[in-house]
PDB file as gemmi writes it, atoms N, CA and C in Angstrom:
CRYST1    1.000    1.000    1.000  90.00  90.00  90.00 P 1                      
ATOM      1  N   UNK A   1       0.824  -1.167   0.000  1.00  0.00           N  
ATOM      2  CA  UNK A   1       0.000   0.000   0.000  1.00  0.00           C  
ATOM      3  C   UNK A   1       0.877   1.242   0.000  1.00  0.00           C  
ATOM      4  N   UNK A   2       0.162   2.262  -1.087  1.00  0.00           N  
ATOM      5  CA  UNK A   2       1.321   3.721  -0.710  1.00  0.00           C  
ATOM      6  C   UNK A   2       0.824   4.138   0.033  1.00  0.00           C  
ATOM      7  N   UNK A   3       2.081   5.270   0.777  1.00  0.00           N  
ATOM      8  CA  UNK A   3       1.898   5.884   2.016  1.00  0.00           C  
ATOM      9  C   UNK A   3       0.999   7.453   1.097  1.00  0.00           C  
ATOM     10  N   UNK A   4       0.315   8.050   2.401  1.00  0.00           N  
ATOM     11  CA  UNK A   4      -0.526   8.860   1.722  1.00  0.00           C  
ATOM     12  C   UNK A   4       0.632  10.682   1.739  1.00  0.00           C  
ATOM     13  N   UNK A   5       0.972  10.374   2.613  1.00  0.00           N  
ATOM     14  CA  UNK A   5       2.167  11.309   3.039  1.00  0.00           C  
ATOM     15  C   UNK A   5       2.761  11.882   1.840  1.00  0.00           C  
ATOM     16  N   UNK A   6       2.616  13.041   1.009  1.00  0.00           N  
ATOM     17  CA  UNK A   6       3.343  13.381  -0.104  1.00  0.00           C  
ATOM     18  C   UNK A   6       4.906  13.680   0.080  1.00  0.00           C  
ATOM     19  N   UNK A   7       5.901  12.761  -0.918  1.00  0.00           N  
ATOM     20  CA  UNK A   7       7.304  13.041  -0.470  1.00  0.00           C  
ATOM     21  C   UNK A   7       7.680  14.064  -1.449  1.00  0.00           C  
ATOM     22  N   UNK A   8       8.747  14.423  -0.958  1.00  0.00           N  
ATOM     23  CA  UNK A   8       9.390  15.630  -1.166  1.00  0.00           C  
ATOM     24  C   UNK A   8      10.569  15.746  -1.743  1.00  0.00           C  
ATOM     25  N   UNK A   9      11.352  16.425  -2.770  1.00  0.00           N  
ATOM     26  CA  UNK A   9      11.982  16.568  -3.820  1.00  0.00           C  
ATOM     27  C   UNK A   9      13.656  16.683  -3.084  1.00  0.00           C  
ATOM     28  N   UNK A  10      13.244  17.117  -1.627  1.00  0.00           N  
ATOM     29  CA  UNK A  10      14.755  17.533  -1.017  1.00  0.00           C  
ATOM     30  C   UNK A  10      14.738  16.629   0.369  1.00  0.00           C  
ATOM     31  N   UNK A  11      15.902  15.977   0.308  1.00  0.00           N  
ATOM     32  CA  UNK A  11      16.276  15.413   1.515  1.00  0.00           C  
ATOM     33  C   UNK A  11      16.933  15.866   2.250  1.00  0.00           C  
ATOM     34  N   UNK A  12      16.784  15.835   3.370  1.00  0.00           N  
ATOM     35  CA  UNK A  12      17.541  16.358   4.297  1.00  0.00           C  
ATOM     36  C   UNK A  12      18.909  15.236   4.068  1.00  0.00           C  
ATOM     37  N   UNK A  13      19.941  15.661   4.076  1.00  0.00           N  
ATOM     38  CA  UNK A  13      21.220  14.640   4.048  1.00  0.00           C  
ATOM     39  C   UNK A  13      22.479  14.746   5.708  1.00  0.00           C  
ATOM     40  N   UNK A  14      22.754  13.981   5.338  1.00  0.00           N  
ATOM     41  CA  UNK A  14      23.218  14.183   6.888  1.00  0.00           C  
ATOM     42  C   UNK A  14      24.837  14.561   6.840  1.00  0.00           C  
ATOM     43  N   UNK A  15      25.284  15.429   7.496  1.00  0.00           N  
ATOM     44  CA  UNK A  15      26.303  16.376   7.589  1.00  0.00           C  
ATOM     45  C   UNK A  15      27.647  15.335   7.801  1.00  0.00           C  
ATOM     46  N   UNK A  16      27.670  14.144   8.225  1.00  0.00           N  
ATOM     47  CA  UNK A  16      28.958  13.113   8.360  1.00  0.00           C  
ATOM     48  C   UNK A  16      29.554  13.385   9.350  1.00  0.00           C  
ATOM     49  N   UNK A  17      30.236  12.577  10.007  1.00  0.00           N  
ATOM     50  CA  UNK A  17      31.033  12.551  11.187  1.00  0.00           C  
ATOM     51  C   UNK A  17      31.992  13.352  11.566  1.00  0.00           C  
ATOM     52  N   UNK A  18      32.489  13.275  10.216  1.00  0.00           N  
ATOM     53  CA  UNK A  18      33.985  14.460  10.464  1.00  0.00           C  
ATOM     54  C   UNK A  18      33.571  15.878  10.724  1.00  0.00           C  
ATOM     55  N   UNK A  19      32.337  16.571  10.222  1.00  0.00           N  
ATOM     56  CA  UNK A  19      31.713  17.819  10.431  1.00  0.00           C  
ATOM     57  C   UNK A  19      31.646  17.836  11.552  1.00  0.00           C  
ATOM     58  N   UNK A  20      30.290  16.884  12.143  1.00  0.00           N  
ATOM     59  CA  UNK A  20      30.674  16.743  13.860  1.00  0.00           C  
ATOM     60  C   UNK A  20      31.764  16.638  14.687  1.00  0.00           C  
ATOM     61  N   UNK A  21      32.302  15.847  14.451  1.00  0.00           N  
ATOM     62  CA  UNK A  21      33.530  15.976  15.079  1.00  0.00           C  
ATOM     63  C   UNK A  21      34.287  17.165  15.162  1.00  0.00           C  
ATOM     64  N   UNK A  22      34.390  18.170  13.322  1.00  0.00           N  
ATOM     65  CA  UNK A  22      35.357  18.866  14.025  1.00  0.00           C  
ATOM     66  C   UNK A  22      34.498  20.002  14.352  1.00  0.00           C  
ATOM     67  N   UNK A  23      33.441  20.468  14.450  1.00  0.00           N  
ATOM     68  CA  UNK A  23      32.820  21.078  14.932  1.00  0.00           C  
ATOM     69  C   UNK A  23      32.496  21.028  16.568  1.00  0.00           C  
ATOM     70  N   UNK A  24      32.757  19.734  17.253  1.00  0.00           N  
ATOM     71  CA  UNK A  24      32.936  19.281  18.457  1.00  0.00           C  
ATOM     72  C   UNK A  24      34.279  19.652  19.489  1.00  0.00           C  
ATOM     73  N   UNK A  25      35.174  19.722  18.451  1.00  0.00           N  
ATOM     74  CA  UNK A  25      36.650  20.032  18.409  1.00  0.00           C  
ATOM     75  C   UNK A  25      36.744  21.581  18.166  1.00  0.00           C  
ATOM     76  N   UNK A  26      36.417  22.455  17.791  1.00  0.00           N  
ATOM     77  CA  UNK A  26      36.311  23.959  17.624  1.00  0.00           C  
ATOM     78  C   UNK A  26      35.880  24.249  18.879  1.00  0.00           C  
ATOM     79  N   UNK A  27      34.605  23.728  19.416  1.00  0.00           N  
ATOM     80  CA  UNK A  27      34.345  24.433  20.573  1.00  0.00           C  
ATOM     81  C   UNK A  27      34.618  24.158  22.047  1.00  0.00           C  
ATOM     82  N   UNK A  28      35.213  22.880  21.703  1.00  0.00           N  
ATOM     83  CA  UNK A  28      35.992  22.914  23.043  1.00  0.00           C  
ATOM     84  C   UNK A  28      37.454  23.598  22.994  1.00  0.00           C  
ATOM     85  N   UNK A  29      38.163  23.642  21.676  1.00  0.00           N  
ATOM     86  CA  UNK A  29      38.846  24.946  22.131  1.00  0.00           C  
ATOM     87  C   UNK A  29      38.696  26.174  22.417  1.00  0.00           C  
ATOM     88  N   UNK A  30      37.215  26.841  21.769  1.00  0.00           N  
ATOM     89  CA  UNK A  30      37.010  27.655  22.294  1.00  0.00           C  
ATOM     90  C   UNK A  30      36.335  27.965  23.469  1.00  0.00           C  
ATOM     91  N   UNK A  31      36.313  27.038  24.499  1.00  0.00           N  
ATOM     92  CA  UNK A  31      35.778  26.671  25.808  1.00  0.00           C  
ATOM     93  C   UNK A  31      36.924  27.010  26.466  1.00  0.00           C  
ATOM     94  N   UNK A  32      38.356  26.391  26.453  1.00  0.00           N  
ATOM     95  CA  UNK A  32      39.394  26.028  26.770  1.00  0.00           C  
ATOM     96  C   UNK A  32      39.867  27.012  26.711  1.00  0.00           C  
ATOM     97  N   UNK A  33      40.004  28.321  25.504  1.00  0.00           N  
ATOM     98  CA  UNK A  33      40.015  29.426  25.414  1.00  0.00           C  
ATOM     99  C   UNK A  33      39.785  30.624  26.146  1.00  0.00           C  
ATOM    100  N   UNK A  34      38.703  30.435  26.234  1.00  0.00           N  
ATOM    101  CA  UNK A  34      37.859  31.362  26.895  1.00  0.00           C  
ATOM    102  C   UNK A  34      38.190  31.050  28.388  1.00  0.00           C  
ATOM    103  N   UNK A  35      38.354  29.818  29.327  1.00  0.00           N  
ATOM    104  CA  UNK A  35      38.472  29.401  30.721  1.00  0.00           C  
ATOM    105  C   UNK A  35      40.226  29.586  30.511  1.00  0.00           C  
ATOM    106  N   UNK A  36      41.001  29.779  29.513  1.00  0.00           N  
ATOM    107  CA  UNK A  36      42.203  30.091  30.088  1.00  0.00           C  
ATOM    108  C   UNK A  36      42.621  31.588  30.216  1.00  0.00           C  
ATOM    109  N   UNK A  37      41.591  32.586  29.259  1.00  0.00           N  
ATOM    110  CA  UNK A  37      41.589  34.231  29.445  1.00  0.00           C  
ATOM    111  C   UNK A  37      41.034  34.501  30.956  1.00  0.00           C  
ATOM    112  N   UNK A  38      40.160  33.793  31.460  1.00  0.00           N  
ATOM    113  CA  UNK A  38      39.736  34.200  32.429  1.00  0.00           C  
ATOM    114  C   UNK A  38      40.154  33.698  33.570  1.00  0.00           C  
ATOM    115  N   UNK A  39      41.315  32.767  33.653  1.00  0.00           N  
ATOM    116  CA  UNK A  39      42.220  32.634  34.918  1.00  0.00           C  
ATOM    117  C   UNK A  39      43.466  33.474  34.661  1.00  0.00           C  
ATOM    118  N   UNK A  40      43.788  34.008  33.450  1.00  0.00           N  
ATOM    119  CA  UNK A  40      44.812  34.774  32.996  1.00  0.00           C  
ATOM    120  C   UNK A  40      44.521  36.344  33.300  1.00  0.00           C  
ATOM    121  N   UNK A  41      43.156  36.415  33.230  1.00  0.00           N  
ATOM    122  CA  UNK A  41      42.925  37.841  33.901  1.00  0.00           C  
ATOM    123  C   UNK A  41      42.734  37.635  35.409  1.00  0.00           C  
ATOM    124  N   UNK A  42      42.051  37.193  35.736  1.00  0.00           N  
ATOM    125  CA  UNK A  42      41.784  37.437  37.304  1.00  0.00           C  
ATOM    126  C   UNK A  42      43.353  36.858  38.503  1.00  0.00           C  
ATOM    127  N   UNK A  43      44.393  35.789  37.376  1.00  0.00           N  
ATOM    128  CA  UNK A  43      45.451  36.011  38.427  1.00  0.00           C  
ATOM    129  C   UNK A  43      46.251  36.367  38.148  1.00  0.00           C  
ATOM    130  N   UNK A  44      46.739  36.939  37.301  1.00  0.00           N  
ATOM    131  CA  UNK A  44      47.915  37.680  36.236  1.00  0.00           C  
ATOM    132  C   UNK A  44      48.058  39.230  36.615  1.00  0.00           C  
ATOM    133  N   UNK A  45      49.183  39.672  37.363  1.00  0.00           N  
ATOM    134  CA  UNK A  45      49.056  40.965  37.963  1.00  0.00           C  
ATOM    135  C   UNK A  45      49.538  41.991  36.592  1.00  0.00           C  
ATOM    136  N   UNK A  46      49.020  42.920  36.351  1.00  0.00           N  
ATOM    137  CA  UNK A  46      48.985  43.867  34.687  1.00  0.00           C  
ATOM    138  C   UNK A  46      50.399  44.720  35.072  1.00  0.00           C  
ATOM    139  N   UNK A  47      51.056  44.603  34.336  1.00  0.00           N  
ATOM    140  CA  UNK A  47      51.933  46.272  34.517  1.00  0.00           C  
ATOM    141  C   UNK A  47      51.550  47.478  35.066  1.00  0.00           C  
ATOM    142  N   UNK A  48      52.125  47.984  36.202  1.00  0.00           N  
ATOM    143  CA  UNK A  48      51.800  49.395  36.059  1.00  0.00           C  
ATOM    144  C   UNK A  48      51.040  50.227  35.027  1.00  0.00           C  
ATOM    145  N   UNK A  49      50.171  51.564  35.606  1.00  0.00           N  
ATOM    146  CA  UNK A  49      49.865  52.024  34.233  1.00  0.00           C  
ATOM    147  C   UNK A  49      50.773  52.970  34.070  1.00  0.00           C  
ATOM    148  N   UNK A  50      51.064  53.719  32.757  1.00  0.00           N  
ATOM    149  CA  UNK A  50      51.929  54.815  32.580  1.00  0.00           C  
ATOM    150  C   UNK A  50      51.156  56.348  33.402  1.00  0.00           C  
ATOM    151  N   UNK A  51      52.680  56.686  33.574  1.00  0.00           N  
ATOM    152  CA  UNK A  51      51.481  58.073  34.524  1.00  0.00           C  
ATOM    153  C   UNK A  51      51.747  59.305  34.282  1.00  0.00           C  
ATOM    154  N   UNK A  52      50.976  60.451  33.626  1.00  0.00           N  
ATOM    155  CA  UNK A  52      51.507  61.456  32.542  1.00  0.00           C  
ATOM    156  C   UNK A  52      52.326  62.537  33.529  1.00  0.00           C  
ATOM    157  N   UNK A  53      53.128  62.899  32.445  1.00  0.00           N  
ATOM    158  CA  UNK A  53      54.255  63.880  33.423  1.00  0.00           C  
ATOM    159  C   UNK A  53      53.636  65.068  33.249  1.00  0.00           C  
ATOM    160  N   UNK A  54      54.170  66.087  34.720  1.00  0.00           N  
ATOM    161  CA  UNK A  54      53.617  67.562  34.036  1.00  0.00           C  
ATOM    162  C   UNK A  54      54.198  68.000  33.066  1.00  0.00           C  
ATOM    163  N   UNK A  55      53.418  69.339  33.443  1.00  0.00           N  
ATOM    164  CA  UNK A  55      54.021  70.182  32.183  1.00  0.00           C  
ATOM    165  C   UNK A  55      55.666  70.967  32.695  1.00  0.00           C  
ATOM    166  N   UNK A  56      56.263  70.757  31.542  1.00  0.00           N  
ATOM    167  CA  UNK A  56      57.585  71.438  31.408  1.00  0.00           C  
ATOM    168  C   UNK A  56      57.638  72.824  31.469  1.00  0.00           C  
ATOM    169  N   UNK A  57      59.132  72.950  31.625  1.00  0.00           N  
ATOM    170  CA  UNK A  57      59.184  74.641  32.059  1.00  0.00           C  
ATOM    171  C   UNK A  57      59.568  75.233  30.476  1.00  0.00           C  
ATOM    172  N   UNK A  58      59.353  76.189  30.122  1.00  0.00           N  
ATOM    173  CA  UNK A  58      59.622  76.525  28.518  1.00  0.00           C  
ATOM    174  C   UNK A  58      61.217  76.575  28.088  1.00  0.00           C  
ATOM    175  N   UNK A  59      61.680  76.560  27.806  1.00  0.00           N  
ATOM    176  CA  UNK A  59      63.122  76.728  27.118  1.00  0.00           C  
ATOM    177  C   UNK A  59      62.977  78.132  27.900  1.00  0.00           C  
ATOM    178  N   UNK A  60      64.417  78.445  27.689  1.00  0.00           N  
ATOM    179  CA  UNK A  60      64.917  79.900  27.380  1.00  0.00           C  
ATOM    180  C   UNK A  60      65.032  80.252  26.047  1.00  0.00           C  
ATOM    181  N   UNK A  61      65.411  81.645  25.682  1.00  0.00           N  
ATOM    182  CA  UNK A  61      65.832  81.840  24.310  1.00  0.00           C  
ATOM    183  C   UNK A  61      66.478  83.385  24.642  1.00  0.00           C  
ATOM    184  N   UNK A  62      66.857  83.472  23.905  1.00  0.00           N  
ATOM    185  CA  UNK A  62      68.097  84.613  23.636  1.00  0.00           C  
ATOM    186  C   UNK A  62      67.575  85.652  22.438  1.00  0.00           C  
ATOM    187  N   UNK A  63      66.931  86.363  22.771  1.00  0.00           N  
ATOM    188  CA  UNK A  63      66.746  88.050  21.810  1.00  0.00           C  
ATOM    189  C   UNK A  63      67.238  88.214  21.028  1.00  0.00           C  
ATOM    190  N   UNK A  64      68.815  88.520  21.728  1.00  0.00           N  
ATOM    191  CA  UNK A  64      69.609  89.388  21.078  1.00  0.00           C  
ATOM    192  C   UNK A  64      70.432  88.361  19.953  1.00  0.00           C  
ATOM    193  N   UNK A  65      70.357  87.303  20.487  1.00  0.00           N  
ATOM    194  CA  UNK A  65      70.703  86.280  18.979  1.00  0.00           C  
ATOM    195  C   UNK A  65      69.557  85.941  17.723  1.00  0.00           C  
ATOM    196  N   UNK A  66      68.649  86.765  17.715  1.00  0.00           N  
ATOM    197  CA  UNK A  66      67.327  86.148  16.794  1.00  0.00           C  
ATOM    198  C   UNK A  66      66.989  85.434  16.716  1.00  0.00           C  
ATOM    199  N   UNK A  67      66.634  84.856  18.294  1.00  0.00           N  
ATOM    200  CA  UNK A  67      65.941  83.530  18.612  1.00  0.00           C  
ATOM    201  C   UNK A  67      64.760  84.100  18.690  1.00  0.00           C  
ATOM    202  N   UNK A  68      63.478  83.526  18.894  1.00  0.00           N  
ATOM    203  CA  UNK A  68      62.031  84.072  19.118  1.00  0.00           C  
ATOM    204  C   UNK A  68      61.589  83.198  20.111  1.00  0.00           C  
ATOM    205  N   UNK A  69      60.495  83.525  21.158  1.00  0.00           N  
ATOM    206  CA  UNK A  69      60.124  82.568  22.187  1.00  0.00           C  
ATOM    207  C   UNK A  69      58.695  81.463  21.228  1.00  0.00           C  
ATOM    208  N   UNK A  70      58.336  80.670  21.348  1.00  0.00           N  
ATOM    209  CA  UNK A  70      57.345  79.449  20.944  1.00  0.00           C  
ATOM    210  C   UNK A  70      56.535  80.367  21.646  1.00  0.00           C  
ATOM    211  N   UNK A  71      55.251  80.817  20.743  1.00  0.00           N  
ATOM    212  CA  UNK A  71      53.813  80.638  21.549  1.00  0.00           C  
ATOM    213  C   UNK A  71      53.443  79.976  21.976  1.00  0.00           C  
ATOM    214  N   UNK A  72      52.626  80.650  23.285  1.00  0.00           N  
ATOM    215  CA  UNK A  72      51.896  79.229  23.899  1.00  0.00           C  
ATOM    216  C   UNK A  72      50.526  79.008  23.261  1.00  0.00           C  
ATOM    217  N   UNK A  73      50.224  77.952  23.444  1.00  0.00           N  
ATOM    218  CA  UNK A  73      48.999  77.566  22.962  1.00  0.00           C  
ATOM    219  C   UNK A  73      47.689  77.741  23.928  1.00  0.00           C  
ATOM    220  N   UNK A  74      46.638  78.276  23.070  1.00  0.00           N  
ATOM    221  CA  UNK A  74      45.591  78.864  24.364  1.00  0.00           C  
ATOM    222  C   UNK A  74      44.587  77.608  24.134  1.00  0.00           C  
ATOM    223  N   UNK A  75      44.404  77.150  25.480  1.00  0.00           N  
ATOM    224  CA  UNK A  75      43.085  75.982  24.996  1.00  0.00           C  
ATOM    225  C   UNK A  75      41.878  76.865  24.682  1.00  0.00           C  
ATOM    226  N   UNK A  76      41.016  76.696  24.173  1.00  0.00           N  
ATOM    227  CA  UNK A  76      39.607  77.008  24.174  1.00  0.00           C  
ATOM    228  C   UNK A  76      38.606  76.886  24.718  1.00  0.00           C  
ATOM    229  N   UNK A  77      37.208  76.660  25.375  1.00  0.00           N  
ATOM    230  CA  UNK A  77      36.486  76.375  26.494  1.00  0.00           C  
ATOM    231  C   UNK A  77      35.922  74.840  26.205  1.00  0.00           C  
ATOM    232  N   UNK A  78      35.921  74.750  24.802  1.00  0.00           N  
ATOM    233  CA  UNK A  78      35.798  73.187  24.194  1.00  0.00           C  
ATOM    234  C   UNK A  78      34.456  73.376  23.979  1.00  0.00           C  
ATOM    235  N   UNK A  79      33.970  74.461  23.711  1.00  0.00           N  
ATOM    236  CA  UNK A  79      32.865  74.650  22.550  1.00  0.00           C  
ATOM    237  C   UNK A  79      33.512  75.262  21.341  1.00  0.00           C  
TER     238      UNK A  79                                                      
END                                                                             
């Protein structure tokens, strides 16, 4: 007897072992990954941070040799 069930033009096919597998294999490295950043941050002490120096004192300069002093630079109000 036929089945009444109309079949269909596309089969689902099945992806094979090795897909699984290495798709099984990707994410446990990236498991392994991820659990070794996060014992690497929380016990791994960071470098110092860098720490900005002041500001410097200006040069000198000399007049009478036709040196000129550097303007200073005016900040603006930051509008």
């Amino acid at each position: 007897m036929k089945s009444k069930r109309p079949t269909s033009r596309y089969r689902l096919r099945s992806a094979g072992t090795g897909l699984a597998v290495r798709t099984a294999l990707f994410g446990l490295v990236a498991i392994a990954g991820a659990a070794w950043a996060l014992v690497q941050h929380y016990t791994h002490e960071p470098p110092p941070l860098r720490v900005p120096v002041g500001p410097r004192t200006a040069p000198t300069y000399d007049a009478d040799a036709g040196e000129i002093p550097v303007p200073e630079v005016l900040q603006g109000d930051g509008g």
